[in-house]
C-alpha positions in Angstrom: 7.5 4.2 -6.1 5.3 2.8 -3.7 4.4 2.1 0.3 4.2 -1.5 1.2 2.1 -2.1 4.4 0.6 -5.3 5.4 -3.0 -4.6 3.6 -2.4 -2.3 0.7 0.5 -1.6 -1.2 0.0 2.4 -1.7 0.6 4.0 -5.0 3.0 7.0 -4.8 3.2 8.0 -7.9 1.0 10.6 -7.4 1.1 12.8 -3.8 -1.4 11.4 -0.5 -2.6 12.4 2.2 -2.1 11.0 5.7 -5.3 12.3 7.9 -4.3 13.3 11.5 -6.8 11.8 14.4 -5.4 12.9 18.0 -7.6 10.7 20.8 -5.9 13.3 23.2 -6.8 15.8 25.2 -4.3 17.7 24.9 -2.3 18.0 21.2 -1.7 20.9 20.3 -4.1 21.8 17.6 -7.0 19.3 18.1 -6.8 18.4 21.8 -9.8 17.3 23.2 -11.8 17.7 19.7 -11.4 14.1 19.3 -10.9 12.4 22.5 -14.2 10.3 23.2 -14.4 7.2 21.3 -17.7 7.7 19.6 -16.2 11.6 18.2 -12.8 9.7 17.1 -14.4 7.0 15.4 -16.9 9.5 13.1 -13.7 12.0 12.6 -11.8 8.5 10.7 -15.2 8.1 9.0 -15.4 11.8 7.7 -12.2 12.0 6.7 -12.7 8.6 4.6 -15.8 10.8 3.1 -13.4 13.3 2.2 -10.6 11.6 0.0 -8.4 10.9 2.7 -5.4 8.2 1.7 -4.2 6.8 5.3 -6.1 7.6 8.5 -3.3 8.5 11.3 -4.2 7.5 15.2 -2.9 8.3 17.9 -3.6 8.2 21.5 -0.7 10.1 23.0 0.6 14.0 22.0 3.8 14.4 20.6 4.0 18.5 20.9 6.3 20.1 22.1 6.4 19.7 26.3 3.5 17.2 26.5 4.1 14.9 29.3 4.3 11.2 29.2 0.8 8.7 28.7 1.3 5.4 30.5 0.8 1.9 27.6 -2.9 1.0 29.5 -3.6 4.9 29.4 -2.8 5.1 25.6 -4.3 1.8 24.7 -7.8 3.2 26.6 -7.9 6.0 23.8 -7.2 4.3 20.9 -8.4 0.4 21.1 -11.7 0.5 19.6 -10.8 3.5 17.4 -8.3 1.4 15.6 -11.1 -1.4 15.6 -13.4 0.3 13.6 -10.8 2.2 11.6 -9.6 -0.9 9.8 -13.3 -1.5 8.6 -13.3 1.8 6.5 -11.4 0.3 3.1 -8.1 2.4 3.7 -4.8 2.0 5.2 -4.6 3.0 8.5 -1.2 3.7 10.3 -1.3 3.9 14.4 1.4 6.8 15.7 3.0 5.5 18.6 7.0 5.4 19.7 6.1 2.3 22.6 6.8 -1.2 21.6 3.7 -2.3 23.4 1.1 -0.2 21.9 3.0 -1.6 18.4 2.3 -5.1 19.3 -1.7 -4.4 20.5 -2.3 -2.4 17.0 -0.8 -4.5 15.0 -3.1 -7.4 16.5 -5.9 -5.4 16.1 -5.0 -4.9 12.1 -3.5 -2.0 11.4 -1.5 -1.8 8.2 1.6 1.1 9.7 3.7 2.1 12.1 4.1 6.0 12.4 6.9 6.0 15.4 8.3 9.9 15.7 11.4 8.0 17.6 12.0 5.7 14.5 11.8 2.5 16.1 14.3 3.3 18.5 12.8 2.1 21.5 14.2 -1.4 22.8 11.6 -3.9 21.8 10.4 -1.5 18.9 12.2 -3.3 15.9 11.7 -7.0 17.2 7.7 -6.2 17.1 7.4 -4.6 13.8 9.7 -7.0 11.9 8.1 -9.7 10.3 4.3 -8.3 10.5 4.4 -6.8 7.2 3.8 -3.4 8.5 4.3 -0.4 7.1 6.8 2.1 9.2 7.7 5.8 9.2 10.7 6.8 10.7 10.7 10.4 12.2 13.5 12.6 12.9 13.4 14.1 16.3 16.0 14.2 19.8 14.9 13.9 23.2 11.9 13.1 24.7 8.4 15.7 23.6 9.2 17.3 27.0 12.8 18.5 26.4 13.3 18.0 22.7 13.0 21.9 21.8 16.8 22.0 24.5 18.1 19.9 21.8 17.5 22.0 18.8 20.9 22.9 17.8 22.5 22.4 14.2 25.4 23.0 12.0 24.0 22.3 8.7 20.1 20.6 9.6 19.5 18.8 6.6 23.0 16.9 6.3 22.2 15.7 10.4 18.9 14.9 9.6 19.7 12.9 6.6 22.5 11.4 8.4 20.3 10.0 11.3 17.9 8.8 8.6 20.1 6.7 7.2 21.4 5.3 10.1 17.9 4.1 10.7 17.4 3.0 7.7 20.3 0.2 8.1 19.3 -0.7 11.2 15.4 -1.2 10.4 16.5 -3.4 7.2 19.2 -5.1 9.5 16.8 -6.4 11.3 14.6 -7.6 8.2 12.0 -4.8 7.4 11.5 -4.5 3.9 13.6 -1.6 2.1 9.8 -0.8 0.4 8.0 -1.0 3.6 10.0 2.0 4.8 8.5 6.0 4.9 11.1 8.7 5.8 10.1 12.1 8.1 12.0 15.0 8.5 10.4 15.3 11.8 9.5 18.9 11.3 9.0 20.5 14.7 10.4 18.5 16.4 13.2 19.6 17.9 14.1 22.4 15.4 13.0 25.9 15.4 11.5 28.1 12.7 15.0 28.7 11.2 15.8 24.9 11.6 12.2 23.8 9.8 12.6 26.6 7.1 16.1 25.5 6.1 14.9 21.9 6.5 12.5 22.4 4.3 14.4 24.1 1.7 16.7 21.5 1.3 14.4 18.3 1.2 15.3 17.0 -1.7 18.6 16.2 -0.5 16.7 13.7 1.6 15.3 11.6 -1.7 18.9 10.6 -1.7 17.9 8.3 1.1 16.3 6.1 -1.3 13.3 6.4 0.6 9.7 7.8 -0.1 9.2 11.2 1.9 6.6 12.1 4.4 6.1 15.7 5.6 3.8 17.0 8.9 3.9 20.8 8.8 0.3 20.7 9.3 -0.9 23.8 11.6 2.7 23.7 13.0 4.2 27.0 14.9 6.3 28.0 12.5 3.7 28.8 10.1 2.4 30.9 13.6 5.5 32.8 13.3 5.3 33.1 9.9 1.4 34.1 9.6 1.2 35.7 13.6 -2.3 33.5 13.2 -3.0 31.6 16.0 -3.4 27.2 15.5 -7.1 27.6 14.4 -6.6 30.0 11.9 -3.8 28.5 9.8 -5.3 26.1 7.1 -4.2 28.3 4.4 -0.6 27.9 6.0 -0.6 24.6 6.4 -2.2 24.0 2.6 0.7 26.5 1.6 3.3 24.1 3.4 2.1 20.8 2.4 2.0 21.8 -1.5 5.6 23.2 -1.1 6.7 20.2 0.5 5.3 18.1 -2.2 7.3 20.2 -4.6 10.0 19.1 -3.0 9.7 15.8 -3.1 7.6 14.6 -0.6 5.4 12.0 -1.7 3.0 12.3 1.7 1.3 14.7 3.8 0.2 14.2 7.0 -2.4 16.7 7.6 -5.3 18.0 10.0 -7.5 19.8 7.3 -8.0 16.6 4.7 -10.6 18.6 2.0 -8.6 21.9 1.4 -5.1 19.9 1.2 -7.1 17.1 -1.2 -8.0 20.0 -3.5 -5.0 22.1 -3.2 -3.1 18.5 -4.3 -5.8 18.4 -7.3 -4.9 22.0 -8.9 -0.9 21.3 -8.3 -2.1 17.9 -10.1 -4.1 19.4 -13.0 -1.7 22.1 -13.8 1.4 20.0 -13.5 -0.1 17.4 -15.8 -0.9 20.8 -18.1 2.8 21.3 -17.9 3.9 18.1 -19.0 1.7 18.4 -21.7 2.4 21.3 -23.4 6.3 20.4 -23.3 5.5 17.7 -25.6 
């Protein structure tokens, strides 16, 4: 299996790892951390340093409650970040759910479209068909602000799916590649510990999509309820998270904390190839 994106057609036959980079101020791990140009720009670079697979930008938050960031507010953060990520040698996907900011990153070289509204947006599917992008489609309802009112379900998984593949026909409809196309459960977004945990538990049910799998539980509340750590203090959560997600199936993690989820992905790595051969 593999990603198609406009530069690099990205092996998935083993698991990678999607590098967060928040220009914000205010996300809810990492707000502010990265927010001037110069500190964004040497975070993508570090990352790079440290075995990342796709560099993730964005310039607006997504958490839960975060207010909306006008197109010429967004495009102010991210512009030359994008500029000089493109440079570094690896795929580099731009998270954004406006059709404007689509068009602008896309002419400035990026390779995917990380959209937690799965190209939903009027406009959104006119700019990214045809440019040989990349997309990930996200599962969430609402809008950030209210999404978490939303967060009711009879069986999660089977409603997630099912919105997934609704999207799905619609992005191919419109003449997206079926291997250009990432799936994300959208975890967090508007579902609650129970709702992620269940999720979670049943993702393989999702590779019946047909789709490869992307998974964010990187630093996420529910490993705060979990843990009762606070967002700084939940790497080894977060590590936890990403290699369970991989067991079930996912075939990327987006992350905060690139080195300890690179090595945690090595050991699963060594000792499953161990496995394998000792069976035959």
């Amino acid at each position: 299996m593999h990603w198609q994106t406009r530069r690099f057609r990205i092996d998935l036959s083993r698991p990678r790892v999607m590098g967060i980079v928040n220009v914000t101020p205010d996300s809810f791990s990492d707000g502010g951390v990265h927010d001037d140009t110069r500190a964004a720009i040497a975070h993508c670079e570090q990352l790079v340093a440290q075995g990342v697979d796709i560099l993730d930008i964005g310039g607006e938050s997504t958490r839960p409650g975060a207010p909306h960031v006008a197109v010429e507010g967004e495009w102010a953060r991210i512009a030359d970040v994008l500029a000089a990520a493109v440079t570094l040698g690896v795929p580099v996907s731009v998270d954004t759910y406006k059709p404007e900011i689509m068009q602008r990153a896309l002419d400035a070289g990026v390779d995917i479209i990380n959209d937690v509204q799965a190209l939903q947006r009027p406009g959104a599917l006119d700019v990214v068909a045809g440019s040989g992008a990349g997309v990930c489609l996200m599962h969430m309802r609402g809008e950030p602000a209210s999404m978490m009112d939303l967060a009711d379900y009879g069986d999660v998984v089977a409603e997630v799916a099912a919105f997934l593949a609704g999207r799905v026909e619609a992005v191919r409809a419109a003449g997206i590649p079926t291997d250009a196309i990432v799936l994300d459960p959208g975890y967090g977004f508007a579902k609650r510990a129970e709702h992620n945990l269940a999720l979670l538990a049943g993702q393989r049910r999702l590779l019946a999509l047909g789709q490869p799998l992307l998974a964010g539980w990187s630093r996420k509340r529910t490993l705060g309820d979990i843990t009762g750590r606070p967002v700084g203090e939940r790497v080894a959560a977060s590590v936890a998270a990403a290699l369970r997600a991989v067991t079930e199936g996912a075939h990327i993690v987006r992350v905060h904390d690139v080195p300890a989820t690179v090595d945690a992905l090595k050991v699963w790595a060594a000792v499953d190839a161990a496995t394998i051969r000792a069976t035959e």
